[in-house]
C-alpha distance (Angstrom), angle and dihedral (degrees) to the residues before:
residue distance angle dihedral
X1 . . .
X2 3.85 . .
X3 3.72 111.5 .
X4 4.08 114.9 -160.8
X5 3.72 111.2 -139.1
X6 3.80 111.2 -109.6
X7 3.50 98.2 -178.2
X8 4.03 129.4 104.5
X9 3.73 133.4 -162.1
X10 4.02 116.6 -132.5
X11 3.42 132.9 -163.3
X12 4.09 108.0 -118.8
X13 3.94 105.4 -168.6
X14 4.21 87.6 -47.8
X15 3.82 94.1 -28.0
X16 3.49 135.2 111.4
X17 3.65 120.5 -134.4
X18 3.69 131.4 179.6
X19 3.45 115.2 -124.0
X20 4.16 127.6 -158.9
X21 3.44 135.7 175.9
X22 3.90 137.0 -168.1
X23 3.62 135.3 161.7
X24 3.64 134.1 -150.7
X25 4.42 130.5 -158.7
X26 4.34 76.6 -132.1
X27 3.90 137.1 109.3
X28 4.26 107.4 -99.6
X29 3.88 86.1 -113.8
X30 4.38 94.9 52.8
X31 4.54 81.6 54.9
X32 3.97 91.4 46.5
X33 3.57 87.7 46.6
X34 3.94 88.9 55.0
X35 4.00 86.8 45.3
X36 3.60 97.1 54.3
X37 3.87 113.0 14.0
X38 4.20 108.6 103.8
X39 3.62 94.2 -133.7
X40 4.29 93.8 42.3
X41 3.40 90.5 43.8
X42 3.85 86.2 52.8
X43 4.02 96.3 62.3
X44 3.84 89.4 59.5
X45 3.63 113.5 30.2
X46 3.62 126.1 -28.9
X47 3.35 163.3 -25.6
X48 3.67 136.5 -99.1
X49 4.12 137.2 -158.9
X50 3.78 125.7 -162.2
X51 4.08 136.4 40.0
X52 3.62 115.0 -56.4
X53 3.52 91.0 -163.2
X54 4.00 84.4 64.3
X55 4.23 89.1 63.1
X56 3.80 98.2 -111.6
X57 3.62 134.9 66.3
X58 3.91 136.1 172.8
X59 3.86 106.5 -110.9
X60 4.06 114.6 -171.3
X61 3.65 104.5 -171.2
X62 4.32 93.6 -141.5
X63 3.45 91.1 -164.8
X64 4.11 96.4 70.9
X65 3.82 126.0 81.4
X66 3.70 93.5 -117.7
X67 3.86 110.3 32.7
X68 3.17 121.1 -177.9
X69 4.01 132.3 168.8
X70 3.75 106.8 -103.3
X71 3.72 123.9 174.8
X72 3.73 126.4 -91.2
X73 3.84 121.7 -172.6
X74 3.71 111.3 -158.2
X75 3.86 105.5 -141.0
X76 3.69 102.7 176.5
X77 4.26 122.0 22.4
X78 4.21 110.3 167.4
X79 3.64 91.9 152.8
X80 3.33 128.1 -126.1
X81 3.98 96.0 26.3
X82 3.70 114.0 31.1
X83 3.82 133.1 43.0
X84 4.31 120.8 166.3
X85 3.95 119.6 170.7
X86 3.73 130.0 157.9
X87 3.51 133.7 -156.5
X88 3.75 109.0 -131.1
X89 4.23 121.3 -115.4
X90 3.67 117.7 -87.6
X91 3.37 137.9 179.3
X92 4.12 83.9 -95.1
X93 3.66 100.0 42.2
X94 3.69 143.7 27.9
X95 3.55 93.3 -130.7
X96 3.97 117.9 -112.7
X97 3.67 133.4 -146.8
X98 3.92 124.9 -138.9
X99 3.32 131.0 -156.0
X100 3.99 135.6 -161.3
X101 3.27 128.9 -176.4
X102 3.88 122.8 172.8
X103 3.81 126.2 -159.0
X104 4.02 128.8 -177.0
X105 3.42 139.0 -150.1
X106 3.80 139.0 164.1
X107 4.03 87.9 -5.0
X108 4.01 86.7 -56.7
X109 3.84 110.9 115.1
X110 3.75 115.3 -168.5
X111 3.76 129.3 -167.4
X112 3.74 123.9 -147.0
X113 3.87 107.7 -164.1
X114 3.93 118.7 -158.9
X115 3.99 131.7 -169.7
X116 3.60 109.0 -174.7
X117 3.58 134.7 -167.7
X118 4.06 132.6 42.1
X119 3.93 104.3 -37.4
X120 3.84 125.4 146.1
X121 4.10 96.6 -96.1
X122 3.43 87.5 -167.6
X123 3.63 97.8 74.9
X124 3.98 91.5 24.4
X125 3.66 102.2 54.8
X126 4.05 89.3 55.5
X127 3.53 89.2 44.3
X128 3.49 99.9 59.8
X129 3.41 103.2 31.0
X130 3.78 82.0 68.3
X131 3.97 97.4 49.8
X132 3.80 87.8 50.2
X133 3.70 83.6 48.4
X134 3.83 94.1 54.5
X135 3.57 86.3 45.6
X136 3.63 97.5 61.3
X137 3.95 89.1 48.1
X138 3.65 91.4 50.5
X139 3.73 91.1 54.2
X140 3.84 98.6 40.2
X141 4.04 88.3 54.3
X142 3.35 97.0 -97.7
X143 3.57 147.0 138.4
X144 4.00 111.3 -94.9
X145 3.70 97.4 -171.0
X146 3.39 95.8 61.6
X147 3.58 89.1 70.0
X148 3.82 102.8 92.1
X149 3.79 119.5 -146.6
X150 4.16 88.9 -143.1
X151 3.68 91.9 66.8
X152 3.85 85.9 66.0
X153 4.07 104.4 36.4
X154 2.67 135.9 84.3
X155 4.29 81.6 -0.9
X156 3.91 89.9 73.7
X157 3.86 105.7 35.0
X158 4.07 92.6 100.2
X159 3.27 90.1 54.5
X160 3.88 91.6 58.3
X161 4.02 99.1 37.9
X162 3.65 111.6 119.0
């Protein structure tokens, strides 16, 4: 498989963000379900422990050689069109915050991801153009692990470099 990048970078007042888009044949509340449900969000890239409705969760990506649960505080939920969590700084990471936000029309939902701030695009684009990936397999019945993270890095990381 050779996946094209769809993804852009746009300026947001002197910040890069990531931007992502997918769209699914589906009613806008069958995607947030797949977004948010424990055992939807499982088919594509994780799982998570803990009460959302509390502002944090633990999120272990499954699809990663070395999951792990790391935090995820959920800093906007207004269900079924708009979803933003960070992960918190570490000593690893700077922390980032992602944001959803899901749209429908005509029975066609689509999904515009966004990662704001300073990140290294190069390794992010890739990355989630192959979770969004997985998430359009999951939802079309197929099988996510197929999709192999090598088919998009280091084959996409031009495409993402500042």
């Amino acid at each position: 498989m050779n996946p094209t990048p769809t993804g852009r970078v746009e300026d947001r007042n002197g910040t890069p963000a990531l931007i992502l888009t997918r769209t699914f044949t589906a009613p806008v509340e069958d995607v947030w379900a797949a977004i948010t449900e424990p055992a939807r969000l499982s088919r594509w890239i994780g799982t998570y422990t803990g009460d959302p409705a509390t502002g944090t969760v633990m999120l272990t990506m499954t699809a990663e050689d070395d999951a792990r649960p790391e935090p995820l505080n959920i800093l906007e939920c207004a269900p079924p069109h708009r979803l933003t969590a960070a992960t918190p700084a570490s000593e690893t990471s700077p922390g980032w915050t992602y944001e959803v936000h899901l749209t429908e029309s005509d029975g066609t939902t689509t999904l515009t991801f966004a990662q704001p701030g300073p990140h290294d695009l190069d390794t992010a684009g890739p990355g989630w153009e192959y979770y969004l990936d997985r998430l359009v397999a999951a939802e079309a019945g197929q099988d996510a692990a197929a999709i192999n993270f090598d088919d998009y890095y280091p084959a996409m990381r031009d495409h993402y470099r500042p």
